[in-house]
FIPAVEX-662047 format. One record per residue (C-alpha): residue in three letters; x, y, z negated. Coordinates in nm, 2 decimals, m for minus. Layout:
BEGIN
+------+--------+--------+--------+
| rest |      x |      y |      z |
+------+--------+--------+--------+
|  ALA |      X |      Y |      Z |
...
+------+--------+--------+--------+
% end
This chain:
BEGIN
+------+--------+--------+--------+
| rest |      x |      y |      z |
+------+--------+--------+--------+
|  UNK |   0.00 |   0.00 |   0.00 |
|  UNK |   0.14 |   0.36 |   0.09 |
|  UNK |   0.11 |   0.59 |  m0.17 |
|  UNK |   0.38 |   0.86 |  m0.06 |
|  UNK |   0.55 |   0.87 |   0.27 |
|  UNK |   0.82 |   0.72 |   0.00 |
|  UNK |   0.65 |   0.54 |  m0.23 |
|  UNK |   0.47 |   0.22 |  m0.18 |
|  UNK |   0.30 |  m0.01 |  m0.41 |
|  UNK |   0.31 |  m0.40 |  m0.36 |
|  UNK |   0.06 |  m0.62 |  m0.54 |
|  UNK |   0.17 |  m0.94 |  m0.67 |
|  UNK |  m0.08 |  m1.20 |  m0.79 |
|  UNK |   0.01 |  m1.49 |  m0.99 |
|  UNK |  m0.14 |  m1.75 |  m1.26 |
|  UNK |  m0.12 |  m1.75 |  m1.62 |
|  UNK |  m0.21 |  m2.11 |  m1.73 |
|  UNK |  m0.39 |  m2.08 |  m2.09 |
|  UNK |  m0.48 |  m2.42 |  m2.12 |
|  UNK |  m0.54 |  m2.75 |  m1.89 |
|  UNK |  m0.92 |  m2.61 |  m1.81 |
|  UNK |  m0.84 |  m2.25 |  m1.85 |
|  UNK |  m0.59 |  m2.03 |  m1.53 |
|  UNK |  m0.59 |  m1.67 |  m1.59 |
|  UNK |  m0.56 |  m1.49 |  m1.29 |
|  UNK |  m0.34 |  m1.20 |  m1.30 |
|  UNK |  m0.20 |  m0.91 |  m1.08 |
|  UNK |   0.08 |  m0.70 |  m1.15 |
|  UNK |   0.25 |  m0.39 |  m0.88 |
|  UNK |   0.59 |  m0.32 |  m0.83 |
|  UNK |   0.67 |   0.01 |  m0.66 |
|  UNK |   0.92 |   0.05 |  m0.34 |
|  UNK |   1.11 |   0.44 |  m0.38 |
|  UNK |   1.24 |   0.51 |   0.01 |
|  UNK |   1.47 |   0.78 |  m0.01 |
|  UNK |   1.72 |   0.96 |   0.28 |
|  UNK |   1.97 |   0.66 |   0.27 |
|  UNK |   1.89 |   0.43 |   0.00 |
|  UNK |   1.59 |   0.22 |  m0.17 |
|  UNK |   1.54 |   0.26 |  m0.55 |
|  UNK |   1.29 |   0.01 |  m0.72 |
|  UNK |   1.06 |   0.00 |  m1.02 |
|  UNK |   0.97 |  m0.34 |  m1.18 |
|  UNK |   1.02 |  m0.68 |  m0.98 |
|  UNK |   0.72 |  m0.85 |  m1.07 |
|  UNK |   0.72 |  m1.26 |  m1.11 |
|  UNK |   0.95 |  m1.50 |  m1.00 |
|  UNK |   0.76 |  m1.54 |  m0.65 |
|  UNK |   0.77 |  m1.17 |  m0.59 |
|  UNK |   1.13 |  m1.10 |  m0.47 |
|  UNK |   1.00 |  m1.27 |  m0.14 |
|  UNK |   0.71 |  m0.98 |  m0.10 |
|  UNK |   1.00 |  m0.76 |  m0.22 |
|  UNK |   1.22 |  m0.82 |   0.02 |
|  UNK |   1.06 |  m0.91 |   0.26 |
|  UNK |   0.89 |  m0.58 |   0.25 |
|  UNK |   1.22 |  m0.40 |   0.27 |
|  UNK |   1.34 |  m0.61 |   0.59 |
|  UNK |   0.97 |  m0.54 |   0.75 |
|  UNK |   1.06 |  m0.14 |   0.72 |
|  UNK |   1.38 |  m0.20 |   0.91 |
|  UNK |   1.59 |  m0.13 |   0.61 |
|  UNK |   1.89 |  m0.38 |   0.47 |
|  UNK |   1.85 |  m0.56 |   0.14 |
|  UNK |   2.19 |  m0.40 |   0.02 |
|  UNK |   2.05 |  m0.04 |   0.04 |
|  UNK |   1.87 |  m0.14 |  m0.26 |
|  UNK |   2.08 |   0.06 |  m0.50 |
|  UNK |   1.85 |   0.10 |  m0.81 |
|  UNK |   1.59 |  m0.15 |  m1.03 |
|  UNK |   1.44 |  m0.01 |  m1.32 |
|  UNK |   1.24 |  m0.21 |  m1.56 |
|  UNK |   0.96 |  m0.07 |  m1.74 |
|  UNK |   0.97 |  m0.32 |  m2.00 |
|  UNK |   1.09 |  m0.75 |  m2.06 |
|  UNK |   0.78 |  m0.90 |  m2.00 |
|  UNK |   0.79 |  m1.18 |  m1.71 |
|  UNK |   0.56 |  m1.03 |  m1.51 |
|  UNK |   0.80 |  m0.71 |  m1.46 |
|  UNK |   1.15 |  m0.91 |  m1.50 |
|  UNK |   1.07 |  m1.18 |  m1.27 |
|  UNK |   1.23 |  m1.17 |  m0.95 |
|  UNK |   1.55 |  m0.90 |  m1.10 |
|  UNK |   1.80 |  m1.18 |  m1.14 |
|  UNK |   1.73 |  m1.29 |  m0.73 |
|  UNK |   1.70 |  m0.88 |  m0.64 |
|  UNK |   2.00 |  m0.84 |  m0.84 |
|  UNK |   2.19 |  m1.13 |  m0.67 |
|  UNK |   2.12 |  m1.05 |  m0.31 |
|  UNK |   2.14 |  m0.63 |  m0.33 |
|  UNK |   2.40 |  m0.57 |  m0.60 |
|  UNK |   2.17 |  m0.31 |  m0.75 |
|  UNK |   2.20 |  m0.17 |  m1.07 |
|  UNK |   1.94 |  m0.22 |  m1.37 |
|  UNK |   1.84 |   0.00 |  m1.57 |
|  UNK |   1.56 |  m0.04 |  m1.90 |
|  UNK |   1.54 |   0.07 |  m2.23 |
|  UNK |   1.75 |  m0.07 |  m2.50 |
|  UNK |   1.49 |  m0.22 |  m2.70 |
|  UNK |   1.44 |  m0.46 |  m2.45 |
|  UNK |   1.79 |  m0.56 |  m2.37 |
|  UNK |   1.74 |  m0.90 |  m2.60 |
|  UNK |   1.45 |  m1.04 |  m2.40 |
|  UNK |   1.57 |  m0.91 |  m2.00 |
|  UNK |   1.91 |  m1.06 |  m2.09 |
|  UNK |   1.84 |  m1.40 |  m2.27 |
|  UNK |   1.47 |  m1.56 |  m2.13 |
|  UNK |   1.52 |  m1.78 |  m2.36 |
|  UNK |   1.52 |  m1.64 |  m2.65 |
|  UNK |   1.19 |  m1.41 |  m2.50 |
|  UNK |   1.00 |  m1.76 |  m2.47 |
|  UNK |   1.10 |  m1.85 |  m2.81 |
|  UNK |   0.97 |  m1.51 |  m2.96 |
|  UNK |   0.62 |  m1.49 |  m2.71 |
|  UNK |   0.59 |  m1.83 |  m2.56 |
|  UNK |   0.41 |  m1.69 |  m2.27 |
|  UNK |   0.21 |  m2.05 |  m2.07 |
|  UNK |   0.35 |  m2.08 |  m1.76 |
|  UNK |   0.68 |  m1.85 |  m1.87 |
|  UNK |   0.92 |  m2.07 |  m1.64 |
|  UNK |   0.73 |  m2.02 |  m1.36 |
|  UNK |   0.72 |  m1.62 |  m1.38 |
|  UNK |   1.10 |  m1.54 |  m1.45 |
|  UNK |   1.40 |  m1.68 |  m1.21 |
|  UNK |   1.68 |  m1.61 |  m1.50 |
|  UNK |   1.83 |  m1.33 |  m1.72 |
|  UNK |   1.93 |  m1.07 |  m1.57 |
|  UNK |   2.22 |  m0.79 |  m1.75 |
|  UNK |   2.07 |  m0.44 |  m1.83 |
|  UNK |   2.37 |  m0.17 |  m1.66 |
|  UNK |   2.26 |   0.10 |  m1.78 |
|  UNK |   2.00 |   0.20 |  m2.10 |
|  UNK |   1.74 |   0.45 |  m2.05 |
|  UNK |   1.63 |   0.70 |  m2.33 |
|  UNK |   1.37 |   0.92 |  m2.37 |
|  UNK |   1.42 |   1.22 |  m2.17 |
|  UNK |   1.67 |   1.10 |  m1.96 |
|  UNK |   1.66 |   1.22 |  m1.58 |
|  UNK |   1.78 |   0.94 |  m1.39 |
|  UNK |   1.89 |   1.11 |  m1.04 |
|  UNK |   1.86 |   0.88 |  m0.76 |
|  UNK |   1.90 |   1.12 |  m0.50 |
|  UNK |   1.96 |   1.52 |  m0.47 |
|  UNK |   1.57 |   1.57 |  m0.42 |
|  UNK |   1.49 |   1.25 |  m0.61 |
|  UNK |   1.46 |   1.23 |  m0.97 |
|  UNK |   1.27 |   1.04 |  m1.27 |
|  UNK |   1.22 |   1.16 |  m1.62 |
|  UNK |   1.25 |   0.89 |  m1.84 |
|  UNK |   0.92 |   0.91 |  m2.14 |
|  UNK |   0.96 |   0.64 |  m2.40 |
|  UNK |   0.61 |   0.51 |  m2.42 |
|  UNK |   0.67 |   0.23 |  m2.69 |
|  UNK |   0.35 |   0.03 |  m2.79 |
|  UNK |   0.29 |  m0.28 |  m2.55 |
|  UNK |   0.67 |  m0.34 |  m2.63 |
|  UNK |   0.90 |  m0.19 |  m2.82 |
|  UNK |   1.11 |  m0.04 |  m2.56 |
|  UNK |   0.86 |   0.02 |  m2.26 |
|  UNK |   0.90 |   0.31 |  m2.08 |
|  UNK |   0.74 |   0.56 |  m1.80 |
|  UNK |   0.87 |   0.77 |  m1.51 |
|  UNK |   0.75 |   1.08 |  m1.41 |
|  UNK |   0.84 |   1.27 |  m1.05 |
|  UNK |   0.79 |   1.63 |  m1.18 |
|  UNK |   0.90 |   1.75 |  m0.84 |
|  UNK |   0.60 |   1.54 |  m0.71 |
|  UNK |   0.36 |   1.48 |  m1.02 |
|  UNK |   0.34 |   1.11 |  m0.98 |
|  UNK |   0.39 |   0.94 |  m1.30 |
|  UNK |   0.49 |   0.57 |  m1.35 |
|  UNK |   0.30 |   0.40 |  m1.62 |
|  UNK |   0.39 |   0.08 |  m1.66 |
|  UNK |   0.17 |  m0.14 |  m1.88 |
|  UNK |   0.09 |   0.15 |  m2.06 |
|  UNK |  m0.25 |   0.25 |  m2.03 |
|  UNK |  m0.49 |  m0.08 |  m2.10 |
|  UNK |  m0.79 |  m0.11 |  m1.90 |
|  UNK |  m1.13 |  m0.09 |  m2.12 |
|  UNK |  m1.27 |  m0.44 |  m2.10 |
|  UNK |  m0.98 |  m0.61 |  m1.93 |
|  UNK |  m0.71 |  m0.81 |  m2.15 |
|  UNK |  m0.58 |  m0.58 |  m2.48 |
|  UNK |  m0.21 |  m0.74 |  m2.49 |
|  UNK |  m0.01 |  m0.47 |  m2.71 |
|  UNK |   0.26 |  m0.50 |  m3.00 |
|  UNK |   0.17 |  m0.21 |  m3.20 |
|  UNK |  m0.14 |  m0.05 |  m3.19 |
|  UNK |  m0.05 |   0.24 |  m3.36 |
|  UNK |   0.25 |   0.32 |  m3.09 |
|  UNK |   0.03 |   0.25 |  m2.78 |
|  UNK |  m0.25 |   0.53 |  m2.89 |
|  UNK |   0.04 |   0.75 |  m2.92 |
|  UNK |   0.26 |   0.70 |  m2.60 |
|  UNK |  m0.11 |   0.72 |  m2.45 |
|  UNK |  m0.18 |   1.05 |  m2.61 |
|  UNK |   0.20 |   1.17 |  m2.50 |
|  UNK |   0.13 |   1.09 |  m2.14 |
|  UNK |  m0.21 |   1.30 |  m2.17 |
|  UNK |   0.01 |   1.59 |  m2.27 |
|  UNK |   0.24 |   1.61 |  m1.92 |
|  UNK |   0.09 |   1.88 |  m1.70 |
|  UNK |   0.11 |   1.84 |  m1.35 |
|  UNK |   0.00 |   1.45 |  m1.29 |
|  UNK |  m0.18 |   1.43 |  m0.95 |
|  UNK |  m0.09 |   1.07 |  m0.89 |
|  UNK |  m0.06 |   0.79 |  m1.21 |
|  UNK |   0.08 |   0.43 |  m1.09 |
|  UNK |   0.00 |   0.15 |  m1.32 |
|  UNK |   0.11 |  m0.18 |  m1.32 |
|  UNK |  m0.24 |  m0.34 |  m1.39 |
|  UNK |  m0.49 |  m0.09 |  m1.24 |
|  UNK |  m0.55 |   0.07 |  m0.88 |
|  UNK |  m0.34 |   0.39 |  m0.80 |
|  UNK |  m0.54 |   0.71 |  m0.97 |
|  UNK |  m0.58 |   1.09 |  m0.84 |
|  UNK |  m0.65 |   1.38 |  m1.00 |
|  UNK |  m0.88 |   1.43 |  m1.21 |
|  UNK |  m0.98 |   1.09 |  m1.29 |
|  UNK |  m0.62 |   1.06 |  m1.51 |
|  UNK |  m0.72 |   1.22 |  m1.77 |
|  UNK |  m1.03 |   1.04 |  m1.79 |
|  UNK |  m0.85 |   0.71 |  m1.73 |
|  UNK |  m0.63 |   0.78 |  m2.04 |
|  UNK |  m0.89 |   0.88 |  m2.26 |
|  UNK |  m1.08 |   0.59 |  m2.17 |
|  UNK |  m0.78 |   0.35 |  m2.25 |
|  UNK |  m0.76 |   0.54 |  m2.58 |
|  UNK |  m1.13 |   0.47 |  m2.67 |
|  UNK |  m1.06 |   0.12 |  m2.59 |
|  UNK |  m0.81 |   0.06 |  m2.81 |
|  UNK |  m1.06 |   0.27 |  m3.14 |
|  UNK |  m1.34 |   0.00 |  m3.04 |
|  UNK |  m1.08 |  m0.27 |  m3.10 |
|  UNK |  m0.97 |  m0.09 |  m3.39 |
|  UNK |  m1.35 |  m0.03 |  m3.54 |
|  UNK |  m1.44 |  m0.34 |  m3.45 |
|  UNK |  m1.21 |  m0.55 |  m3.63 |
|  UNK |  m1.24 |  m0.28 |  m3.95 |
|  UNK |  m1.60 |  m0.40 |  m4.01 |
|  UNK |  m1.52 |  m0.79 |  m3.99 |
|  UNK |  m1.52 |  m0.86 |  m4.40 |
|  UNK |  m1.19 |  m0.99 |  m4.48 |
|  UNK |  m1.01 |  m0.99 |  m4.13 |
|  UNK |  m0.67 |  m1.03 |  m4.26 |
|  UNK |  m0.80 |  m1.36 |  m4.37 |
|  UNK |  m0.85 |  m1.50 |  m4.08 |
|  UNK |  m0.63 |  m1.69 |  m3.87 |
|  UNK |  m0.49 |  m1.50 |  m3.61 |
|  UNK |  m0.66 |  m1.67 |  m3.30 |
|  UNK |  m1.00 |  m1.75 |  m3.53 |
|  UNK |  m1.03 |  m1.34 |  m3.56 |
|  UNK |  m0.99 |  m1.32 |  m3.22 |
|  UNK |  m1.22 |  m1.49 |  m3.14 |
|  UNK |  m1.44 |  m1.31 |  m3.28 |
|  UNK |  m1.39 |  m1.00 |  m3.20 |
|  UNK |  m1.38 |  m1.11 |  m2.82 |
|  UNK |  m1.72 |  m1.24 |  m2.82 |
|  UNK |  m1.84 |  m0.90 |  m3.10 |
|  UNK |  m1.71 |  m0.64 |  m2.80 |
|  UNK |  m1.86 |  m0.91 |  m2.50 |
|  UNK |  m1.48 |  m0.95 |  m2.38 |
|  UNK |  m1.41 |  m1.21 |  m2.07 |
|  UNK |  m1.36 |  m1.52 |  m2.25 |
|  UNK |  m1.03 |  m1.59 |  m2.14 |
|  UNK |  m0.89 |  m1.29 |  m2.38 |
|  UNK |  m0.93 |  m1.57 |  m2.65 |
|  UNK |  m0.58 |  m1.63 |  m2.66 |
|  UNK |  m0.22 |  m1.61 |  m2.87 |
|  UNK |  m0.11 |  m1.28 |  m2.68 |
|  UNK |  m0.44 |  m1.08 |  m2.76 |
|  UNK |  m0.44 |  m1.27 |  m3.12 |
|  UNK |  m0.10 |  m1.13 |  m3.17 |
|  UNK |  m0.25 |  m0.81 |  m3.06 |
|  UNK |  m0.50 |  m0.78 |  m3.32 |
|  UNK |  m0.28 |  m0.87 |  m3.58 |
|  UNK |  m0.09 |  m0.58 |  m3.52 |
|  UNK |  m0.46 |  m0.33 |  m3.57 |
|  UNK |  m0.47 |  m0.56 |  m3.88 |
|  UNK |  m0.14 |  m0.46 |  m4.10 |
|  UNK |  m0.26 |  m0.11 |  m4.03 |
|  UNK |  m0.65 |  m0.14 |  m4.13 |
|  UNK |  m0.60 |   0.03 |  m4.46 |
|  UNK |  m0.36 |   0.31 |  m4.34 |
|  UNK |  m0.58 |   0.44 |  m4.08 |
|  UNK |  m0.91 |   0.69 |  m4.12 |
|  UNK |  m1.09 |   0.50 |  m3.79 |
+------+--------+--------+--------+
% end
């Protein structure tokens, strides 16, 4: 999908296997940077989707090695998958946040900490960070070409976004969660704030999201405050369960997918894990 005469968005679907009778389907974009002589990239999607990658590239008349620049958004396998291969075959340099150096760099040790079904199948190998991104940075890729780096920490510890001041489009990364769609976050707390930060950047005509169709205008704002209002409904919802911390963590969720009329597949250990975290903060907070 063109988005920019530079910027295009590829859409990678793949399968998250929840159970023998239970296949999530998922979809997750990658974004494509063209700039005067080289090709800059943002996220690498699963495993399977180097081949769209670079295949995409090749289709455009371009040369895999002009691929100077992959920047992660965050570890998960669904944004890590294909780096190692891009990696390999470009000689590119990555670049994520330091919080997630652990899980880009050792899979392994990812799958221990948030066995993920189907985890082997999404990521090729582990891939070594080149350089760490903080918030603030400006990464320049090019003379007219630059990111600001905005440390949006909430679905993992060290996710980030990237915003083109020069040409308002902001890269969000898994950071804004779609209201009714799977709630997979780390800390609840963080993600209403990194959501409330991005509100707060003027000029934003064009948001790019990993897990939701490209957004103009207007309709940002609205999509952030919507994500926001998702996240209080979890929030509320779980505060008037009697006892939630009780619970076990994928009994509660169980209920409070089937309270809020969620899809049924969201009964699982990565939203369980999720509402833990609204848990150890259900006293602290005035919602």
């Amino acid at each position: 999908m063109q988005i920019t005469e530079r910027i295009r968005a590829l859409k990678h679907t793949f399968i998250i296997p929840v159970s023998p009778e239970i296949n999530i389907e998922r979809f997750v974009y990658s974004f494509i940077i063209f700039g005067e002589k080289n090709i800059y990239l943002i996220d690498s999607g699963v495993a399977s989707s180097g081949n769209s990658i670079l295949e995409y590239v090749l289709k455009e008349g371009a040369k895999i090695e002009i691929i100077k620049v992959l920047i992660l958004t965050h570890s998960h396998p669904d944004h890590i998958g294909s780096a190692k291969r891009i990696k390999d075959l470009s000689n590119c340099e990555i670049l994520a946040n330091e919080n997630e150096k652990e899980w880009i760099e050792d899979i392994d040790k990812q799958f221990k900490d948030r066995p993920v079904p189907g985890f082997k199948n999404l990521v090729i190998a582990s891939v070594h960070i080149d350089r760490f991104l903080n918030n603030n940075d400006i990464i320049e890729l090019e003379k007219d070409l630059k990111l600001k780096v905005i440390h949006t920490p909430g679905h993992s510890k060290g996710s980030i976004s990237l915003f083109d001041e020069g040409r308002g489009i902001l890269f969000c990364g898994d950071s804004i969660l779609l209201p009714g769609e799977l709630p997979i976050y780390e800390n609840f707390e963080d993600t209403i704030s990194s959501i409330k930060k991005l509100k707060q950047i003027k000029g934003i005509k064009i948001l790019l999201s990993s897990w939701d169709e490209p957004v103009y205008g207007t309709n940002i704002l609205e999509k952030m405050e919507q994500s926001i209002n998702y996240l209080l409904e979890i929030h509320a919802t779980i505060k008037k369960i009697s006892n939630a911390n009780e619970y076990q963590p994928l009994d509660l969720c169980k209920i409070v997918v089937e309270k809020m009329g969620l899809p049924s597949a969201a009964i699982n250990p990565l939203v369980a894990k999720s509402f833990q975290s609204n848990v150890k903060v259900l006293n602290s907070l005035s919602m």
